[in-house]
C-alpha positions as CSV (number, residue, x, y, z in Angstrom):
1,X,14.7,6.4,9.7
2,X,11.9,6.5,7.3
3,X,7.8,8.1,8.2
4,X,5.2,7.0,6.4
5,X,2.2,8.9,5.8
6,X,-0.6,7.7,4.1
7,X,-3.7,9.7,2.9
8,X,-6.5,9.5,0.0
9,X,-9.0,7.0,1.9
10,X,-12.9,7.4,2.1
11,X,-16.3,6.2,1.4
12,X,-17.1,4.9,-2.2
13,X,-19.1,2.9,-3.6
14,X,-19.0,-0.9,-5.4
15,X,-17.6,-0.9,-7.9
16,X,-15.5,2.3,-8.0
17,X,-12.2,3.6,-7.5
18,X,-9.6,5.1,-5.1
19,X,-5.8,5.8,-5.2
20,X,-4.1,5.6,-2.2
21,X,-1.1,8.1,-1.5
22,X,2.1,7.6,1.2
23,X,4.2,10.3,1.6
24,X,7.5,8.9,2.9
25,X,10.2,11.2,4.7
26,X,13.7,9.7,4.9
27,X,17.0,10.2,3.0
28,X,16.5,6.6,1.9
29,X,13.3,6.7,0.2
30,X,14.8,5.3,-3.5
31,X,16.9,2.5,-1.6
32,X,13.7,1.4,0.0
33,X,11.4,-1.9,-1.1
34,X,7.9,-0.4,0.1
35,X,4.3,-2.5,0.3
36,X,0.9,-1.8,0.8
37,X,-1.0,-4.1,3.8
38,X,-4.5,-4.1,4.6
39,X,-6.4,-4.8,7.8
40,X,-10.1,-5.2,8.2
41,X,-12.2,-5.7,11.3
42,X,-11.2,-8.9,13.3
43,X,-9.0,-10.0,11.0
44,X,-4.9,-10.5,11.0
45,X,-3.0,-7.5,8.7
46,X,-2.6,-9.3,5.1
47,X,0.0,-8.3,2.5
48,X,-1.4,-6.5,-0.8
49,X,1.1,-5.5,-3.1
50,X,4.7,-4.7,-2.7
51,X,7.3,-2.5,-5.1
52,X,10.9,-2.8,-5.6
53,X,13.5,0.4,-4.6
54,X,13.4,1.5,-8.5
55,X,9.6,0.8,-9.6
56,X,10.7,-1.6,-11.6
57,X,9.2,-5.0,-10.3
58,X,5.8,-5.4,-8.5
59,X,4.0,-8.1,-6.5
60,X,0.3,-8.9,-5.7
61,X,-1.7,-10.9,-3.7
62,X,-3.9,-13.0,-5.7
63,X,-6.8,-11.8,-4.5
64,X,-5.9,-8.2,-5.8
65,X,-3.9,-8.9,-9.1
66,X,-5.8,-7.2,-12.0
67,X,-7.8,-4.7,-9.4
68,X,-5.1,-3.0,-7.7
69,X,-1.7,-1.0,-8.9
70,X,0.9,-0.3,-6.8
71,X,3.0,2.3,-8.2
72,X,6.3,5.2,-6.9
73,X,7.4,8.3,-7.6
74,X,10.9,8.3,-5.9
75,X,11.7,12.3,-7.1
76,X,8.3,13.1,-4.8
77,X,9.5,10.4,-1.9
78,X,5.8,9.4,-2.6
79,X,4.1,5.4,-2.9
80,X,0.7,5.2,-4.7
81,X,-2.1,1.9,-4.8
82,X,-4.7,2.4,-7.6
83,X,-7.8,0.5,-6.7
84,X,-10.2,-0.7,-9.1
85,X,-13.7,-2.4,-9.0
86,X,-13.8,-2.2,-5.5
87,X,-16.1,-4.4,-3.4
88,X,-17.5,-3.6,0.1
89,X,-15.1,-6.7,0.9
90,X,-12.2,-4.4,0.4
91,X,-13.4,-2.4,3.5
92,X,-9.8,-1.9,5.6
93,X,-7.5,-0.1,6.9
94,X,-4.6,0.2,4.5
95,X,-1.1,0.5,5.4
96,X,2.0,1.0,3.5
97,X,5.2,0.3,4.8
98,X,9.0,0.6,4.2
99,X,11.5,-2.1,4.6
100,X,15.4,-1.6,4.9
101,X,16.5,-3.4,1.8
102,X,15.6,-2.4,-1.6
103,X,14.2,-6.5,-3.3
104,X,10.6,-7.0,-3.0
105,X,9.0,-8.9,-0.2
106,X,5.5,-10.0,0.5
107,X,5.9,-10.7,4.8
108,X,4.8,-8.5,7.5
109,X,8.1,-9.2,9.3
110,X,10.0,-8.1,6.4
111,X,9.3,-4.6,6.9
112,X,10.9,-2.1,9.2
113,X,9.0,1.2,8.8
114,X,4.7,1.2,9.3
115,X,2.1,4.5,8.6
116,X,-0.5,5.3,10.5
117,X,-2.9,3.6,8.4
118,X,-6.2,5.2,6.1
119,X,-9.9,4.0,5.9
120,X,-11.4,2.7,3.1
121,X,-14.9,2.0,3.0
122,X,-16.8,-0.1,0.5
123,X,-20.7,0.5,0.2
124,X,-23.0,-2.0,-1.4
């Protein structure tokens, strides 16, 4: 059983910068694949960037390569997303999530283990 706990969201403006935290409880933290998922108003949960169970290989949507980092610490049982140049179209709820199995994948149904979820909101 993993929890997922994620934390660091806000208000900021275009243009700047936030880093996401999820604390992860479990005894299988550094077996785990994790991701990070975003959901904004009326739309379907979309996939963002995913990290292998060693840090080691990454994964981005297109729309976020170059902008966002997605990044672990598996002595802390913590996952990080840097995110850079933001745009008020990044305005979401972001998720990060744990899947049993420790290879990257970019699919919702791939993962076992959901947070709560943290605000970010992009002002013009």
């Amino acid at each position: 059983q993993v929890q997922l706990v994620e934390s660091g969201g806000g208000l900021v403006q275009a243009g700047g910068s936030v880093r996401l935290s999820c604390a992860a409880s479990g005894r299988s933290f550094n077996r785990n694949a994790m991701g990070w998922f975003r959901q904004a108003p009326g739309k379907e949960r979309e996939f963002v960037a995913a990290i292998n169970f060693s840090g080691g290989s990454t994964t981005y949507a297109d729309s976020f390569k170059g902008r966002f980092t997605i990044s672990r610490d598996n002595a802390k049982n913590m996952l990080y997303l840097q995110m850079n140049s933001l745009k008020p179209d990044d305005t979401a709820v972001y998720y990060c999530a744990a899947r049993i199995g420790s290879l990257i994948a970019a699919g919702r149904s791939a993962y076992n283990y959901w947070g709560q979820g943290t605000q970010v909101t992009v002002s013009s």
